[in-house]
C-alpha positions in Angstrom: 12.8 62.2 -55.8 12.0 64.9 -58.3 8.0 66.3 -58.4 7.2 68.3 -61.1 4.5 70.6 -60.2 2.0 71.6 -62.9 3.0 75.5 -62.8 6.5 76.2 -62.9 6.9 79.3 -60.5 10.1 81.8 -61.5 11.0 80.7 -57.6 10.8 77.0 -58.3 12.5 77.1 -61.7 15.3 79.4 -59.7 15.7 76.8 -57.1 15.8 74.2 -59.6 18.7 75.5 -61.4 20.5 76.4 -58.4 19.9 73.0 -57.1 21.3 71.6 -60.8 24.4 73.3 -60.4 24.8 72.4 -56.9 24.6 68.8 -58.3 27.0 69.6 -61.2 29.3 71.0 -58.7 29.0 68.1 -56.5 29.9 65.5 -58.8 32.9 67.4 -60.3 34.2 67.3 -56.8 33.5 63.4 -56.1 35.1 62.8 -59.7 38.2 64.5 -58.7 38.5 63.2 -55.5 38.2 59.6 -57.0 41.2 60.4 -59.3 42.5 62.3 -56.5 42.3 59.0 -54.0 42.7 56.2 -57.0 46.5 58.3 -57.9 47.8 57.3 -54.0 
């Protein structure tokens, strides 16, 4: 669902990198809380 446009603006690449770590952040989180669930 990504659409690179043809310019990158500073705004876009900022959101983008926010957005990345977001991501990064959110899969940490599911990854412990599948070792977190599958140690029960």
């Amino acid at each position: 669902m990504r659409r690179t446009p043809l310019h990158h603006t500073p705004i876009l690449i900022t959101k983008e990198i926010l957005s990345g770590d977001l991501n990064e952040k959110l899969n940490d989180l599911t990854a412990r809380f599948n070792e977190y669930s599958s140690q029960r």
